[in-house]
C-alpha positions in Angstrom: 140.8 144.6 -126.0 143.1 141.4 -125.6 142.6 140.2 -122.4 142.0 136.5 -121.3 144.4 134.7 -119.2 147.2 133.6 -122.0 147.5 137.6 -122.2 147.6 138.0 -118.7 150.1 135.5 -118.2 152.6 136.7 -120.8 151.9 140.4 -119.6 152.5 139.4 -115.5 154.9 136.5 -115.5 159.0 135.6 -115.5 159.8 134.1 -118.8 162.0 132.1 -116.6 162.1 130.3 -113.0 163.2 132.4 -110.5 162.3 130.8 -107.2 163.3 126.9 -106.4 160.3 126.4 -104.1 157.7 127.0 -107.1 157.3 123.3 -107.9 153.9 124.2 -110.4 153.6 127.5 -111.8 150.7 128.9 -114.1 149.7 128.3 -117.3 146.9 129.6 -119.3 144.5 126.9 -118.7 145.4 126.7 -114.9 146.0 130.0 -113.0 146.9 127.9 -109.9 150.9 127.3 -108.2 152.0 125.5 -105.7 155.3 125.8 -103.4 157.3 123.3 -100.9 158.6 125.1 -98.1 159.8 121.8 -96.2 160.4 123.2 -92.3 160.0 127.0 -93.0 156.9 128.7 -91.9 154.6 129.5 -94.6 154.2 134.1 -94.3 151.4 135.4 -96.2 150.3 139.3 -96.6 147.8 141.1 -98.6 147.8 144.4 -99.6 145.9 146.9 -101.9 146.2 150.1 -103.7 143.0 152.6 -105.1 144.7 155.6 -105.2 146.3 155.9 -108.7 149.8 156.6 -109.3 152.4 156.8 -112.4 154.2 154.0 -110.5 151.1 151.6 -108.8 152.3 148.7 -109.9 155.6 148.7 -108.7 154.8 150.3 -105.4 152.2 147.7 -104.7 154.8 144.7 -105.4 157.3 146.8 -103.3 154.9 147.4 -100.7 153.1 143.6 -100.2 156.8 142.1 -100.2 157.7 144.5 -97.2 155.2 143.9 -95.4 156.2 140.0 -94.5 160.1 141.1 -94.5 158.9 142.9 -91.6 158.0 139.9 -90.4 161.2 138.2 -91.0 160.2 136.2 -94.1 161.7 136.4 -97.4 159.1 137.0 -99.9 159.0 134.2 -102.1 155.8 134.5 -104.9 153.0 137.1 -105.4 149.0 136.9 -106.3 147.8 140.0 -108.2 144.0 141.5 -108.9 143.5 144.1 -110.9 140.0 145.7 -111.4 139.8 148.5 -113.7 136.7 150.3 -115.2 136.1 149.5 -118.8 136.8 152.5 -120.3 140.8 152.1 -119.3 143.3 152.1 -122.1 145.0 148.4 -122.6 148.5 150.2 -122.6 147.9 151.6 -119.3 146.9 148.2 -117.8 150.3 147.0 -119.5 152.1 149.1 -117.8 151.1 148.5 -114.4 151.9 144.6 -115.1 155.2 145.1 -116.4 155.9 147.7 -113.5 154.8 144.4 -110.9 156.8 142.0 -113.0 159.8 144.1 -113.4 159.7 144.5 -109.5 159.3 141.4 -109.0 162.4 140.1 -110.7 164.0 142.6 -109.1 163.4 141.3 -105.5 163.7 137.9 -106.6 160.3 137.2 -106.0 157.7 135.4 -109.0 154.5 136.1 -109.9 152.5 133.0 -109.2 148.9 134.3 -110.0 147.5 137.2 -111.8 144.1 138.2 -112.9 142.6 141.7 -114.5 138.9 142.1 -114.7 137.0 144.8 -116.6 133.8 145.8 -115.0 131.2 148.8 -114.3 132.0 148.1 -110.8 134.7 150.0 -110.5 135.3 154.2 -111.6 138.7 154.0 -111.1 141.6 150.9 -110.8 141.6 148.8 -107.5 144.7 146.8 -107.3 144.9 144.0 -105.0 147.8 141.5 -104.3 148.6 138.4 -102.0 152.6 137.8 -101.0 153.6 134.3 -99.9 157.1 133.9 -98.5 158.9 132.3 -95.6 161.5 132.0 -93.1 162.9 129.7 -90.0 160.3 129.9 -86.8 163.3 131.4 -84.8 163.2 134.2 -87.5 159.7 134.8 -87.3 158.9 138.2 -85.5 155.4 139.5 -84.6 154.0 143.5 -83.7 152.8 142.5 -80.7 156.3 141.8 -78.8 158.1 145.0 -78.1 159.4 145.1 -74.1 159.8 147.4 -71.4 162.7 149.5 -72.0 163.2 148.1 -75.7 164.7 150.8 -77.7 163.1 152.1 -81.1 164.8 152.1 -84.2 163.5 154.0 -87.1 165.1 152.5 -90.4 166.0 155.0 -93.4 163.4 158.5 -93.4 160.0 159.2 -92.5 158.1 160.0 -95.3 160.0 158.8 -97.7 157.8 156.9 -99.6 155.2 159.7 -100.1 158.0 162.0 -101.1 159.1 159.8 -104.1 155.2 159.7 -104.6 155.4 163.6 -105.0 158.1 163.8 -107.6 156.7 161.3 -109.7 153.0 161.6 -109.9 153.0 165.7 -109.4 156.4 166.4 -110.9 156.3 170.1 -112.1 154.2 171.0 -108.1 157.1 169.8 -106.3 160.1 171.0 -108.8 158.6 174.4 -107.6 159.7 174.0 -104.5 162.3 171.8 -104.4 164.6 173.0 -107.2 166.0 170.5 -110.0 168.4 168.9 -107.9 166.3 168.3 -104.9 164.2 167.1 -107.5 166.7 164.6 -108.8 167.6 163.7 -105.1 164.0 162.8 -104.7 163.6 160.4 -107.7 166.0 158.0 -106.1 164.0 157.5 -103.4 162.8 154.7 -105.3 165.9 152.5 -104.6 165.5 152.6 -100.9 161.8 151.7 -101.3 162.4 147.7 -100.2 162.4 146.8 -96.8 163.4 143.7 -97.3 167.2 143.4 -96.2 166.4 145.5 -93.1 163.5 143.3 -92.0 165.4 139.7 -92.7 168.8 141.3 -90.6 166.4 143.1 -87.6 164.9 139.2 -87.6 168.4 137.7 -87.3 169.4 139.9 -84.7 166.6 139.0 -82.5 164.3 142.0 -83.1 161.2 141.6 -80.3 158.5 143.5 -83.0 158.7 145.1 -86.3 156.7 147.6 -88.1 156.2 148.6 -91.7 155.8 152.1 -91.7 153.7 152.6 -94.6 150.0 154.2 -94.2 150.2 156.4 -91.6 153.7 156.8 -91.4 156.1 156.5 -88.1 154.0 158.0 -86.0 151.1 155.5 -87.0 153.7 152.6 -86.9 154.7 153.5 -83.4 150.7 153.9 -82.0 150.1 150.0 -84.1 153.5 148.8 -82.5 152.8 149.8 -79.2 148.9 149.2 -79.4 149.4 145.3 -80.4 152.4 145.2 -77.5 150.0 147.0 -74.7 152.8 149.2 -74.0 154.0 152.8 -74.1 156.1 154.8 -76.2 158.7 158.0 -75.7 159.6 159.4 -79.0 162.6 162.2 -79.6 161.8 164.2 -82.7 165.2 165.6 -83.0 166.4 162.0 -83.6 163.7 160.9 -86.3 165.5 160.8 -89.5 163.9 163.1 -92.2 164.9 164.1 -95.4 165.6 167.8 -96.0 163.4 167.5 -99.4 160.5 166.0 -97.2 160.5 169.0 -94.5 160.6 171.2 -97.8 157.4 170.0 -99.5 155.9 169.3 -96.2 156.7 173.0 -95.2 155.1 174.1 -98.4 152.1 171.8 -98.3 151.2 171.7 -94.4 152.4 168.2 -93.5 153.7 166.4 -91.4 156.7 164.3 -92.4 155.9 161.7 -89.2 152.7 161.1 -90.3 153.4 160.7 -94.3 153.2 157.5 -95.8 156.7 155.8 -95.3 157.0 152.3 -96.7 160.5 150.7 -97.1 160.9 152.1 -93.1 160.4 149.5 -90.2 160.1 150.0 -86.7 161.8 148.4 -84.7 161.6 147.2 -81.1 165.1 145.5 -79.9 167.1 145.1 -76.8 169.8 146.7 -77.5 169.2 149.9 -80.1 173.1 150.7 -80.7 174.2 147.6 -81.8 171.2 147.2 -83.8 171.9 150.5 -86.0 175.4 149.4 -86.0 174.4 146.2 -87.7 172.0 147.6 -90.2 174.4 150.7 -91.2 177.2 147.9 -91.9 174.6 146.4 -94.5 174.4 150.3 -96.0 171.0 150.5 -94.4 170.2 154.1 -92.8 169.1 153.7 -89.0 168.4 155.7 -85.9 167.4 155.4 -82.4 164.6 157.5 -82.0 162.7 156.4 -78.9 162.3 154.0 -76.0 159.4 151.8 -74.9 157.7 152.7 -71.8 155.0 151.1 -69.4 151.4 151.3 -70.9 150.1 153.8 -68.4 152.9 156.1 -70.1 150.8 156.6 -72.9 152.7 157.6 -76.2 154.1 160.7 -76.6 156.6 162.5 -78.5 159.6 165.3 -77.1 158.7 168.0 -80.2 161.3 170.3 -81.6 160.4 173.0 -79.5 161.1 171.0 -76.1 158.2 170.3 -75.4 156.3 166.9 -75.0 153.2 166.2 -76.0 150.8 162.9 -76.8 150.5 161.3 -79.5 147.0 161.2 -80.9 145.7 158.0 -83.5 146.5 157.6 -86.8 143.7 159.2 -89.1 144.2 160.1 -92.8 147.4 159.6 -94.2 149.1 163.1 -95.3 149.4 161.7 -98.4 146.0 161.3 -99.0 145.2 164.9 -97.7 148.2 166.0 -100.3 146.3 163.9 -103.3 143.0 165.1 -102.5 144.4 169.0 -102.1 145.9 168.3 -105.7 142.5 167.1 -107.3 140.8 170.2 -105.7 143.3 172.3 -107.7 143.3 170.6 -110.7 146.2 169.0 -110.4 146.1 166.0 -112.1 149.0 162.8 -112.8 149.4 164.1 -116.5 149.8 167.6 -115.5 151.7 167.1 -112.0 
């Protein structure tokens, strides 16, 4: 198999600049970059992926630029390890590299490191990758800052993420149920995957916390929000913004769209909710109030479709997850899905 860093560099890289703060980029002999920020904080994220997908690469780019958007930074160049076993096909590696690269150019971001190893190590592909980015130190917004009486605003639809995940990687499962349009609807999901223009604009606006929704969906963004700000939470379910494809497959799978994986939606704690939805639906971005924090000894807890309220318990297993595994049980695989 080719492999060797003048591969992976031709396989992960730009052929051209993108980014005027890369002042040394890689080479074949020197898988090493460096950037001049001048007064801008320096952001840095990590993020990983081991559960495999027709689109990994591009939802793990996607997904590490998020998460310092949601931070207020603008994502500026991103690290990526792959491990795969050695009995994966070279085109499939390809794939996954070209799917990071291609996303990459996309957001405007550059690939500034890149390394796949083969090993016995691994029975399946780990993906790992590093974002660096940055932004003004008025701009920069933490979890751990939501207020009392802040209100919550969801951006775009819980579970959206997973939902795309759904059409793509188990395609004929989900046309089942959905139909061939809601099917098509679905697809596009993967446009409204970046969280990036949402998370600069809630940092503008003076946003007191922000939260990528991915891994455990709103519900797990709104116990990690609330956990780092030591306060409580009241959530309206009514006002959560959710897809009538998601409540579809979810009805037809036993999920639950507020706890499926949800990247490209932030959370966000601000001052003054109604002007901050105005601001992001003025930029095209989809956003709702859907909640209010509260004192600490409120706990967290949710007013349900059926009136009533109840807590909300700890993030465990993403629904995702529990959807992949049900899949592999049945023999569902990524080829046949």
């Amino acid at each position: 198999m080719r492999m060797g860093k003048e591969w992976t560099k031709q396989a992960f890289y730009s052929n051209a600049p993108i980014r005027d703060e890369i002042v040394l980029r890689p080479t074949a002999e020197k898988d090493c970059a460096a950037l001049r920020l001048g007064p801008r904080l320096c952001v840095a994220s990590t993020e990983s992926v081991a559960l495999e997908s027709k689109e990994l690469g591009y939802l793990l780019a996607q997904c590490c630029c998020n998460e310092i958007a949601a931070s207020g930074a603008e994502p500026i160049g991103l690290s990526v390890s792959l491990f795969v076993p050695k009995s994966m096909e070279e085109a499939k590696i390809e794939r996954i590299m070209e799917q990071i690269r291609q996303c990459a150019d996309a957001l405007r971001v550059e690939v500034i490191g890149g390394n796949v190893e083969k090993s016995d190590a691994v029975t399946r592909l780990v993906a790992s990758a590093v974002i660096i980015g940055s932004c003004p130190e008025s701009h920069l917004v933490a979890t751990d800052g939501a207020q009392l009486g802040d209100d919550l605003v969801l951006t775009k639809w819980a579970g959206m993420e997973a939902t795309y995940r759904m059409v793509t990687d188990y395609a004929s499962v989900s046309m089942q149920h959905l139909g061939t349009e809601g099917y098509h609807v679905c697809q596009q999901l993967k446009g409204e995957l970046s969280a990036i223009p949402a998370g600069l604009l809630a940092a503008e606006l003076g946003a007191h916390a922000v939260y990528h929704a991915a891994k455990g969906g709103v519900l797990g963004a709104v116990h990690a929000l609330c956990t780092a700000s030591r306060c409580g939470a009241y959530l309206i379910e009514q006002h959560i913004p959710v897809l009538e494809e998601t409540e579809q497959l979810c009805h037809a799978f036993s999920l639950d769209a507020l706890r499926l994986s949800s990247a490209g939606c932030l959370l966000i704690a601000c001052e003054n909710g109604r002007n901050m939805v105005r601001s992001l639906q003025e930029k095209e971005i989809p956003a709702a109030v859907i909640g209010q924090v509260k004192y600490a000894d409120n706990g967290l807890r949710i007013q349900c479709m059926d009136g009533m309220i109840r807590g909300i318990a700890p993030p465990g297993t993403d629904e995702f997850y529990r959807f992949a595994e049900h899949m592999a049980e049945t023999e569902v695989s990524l080829n046949q899905g």
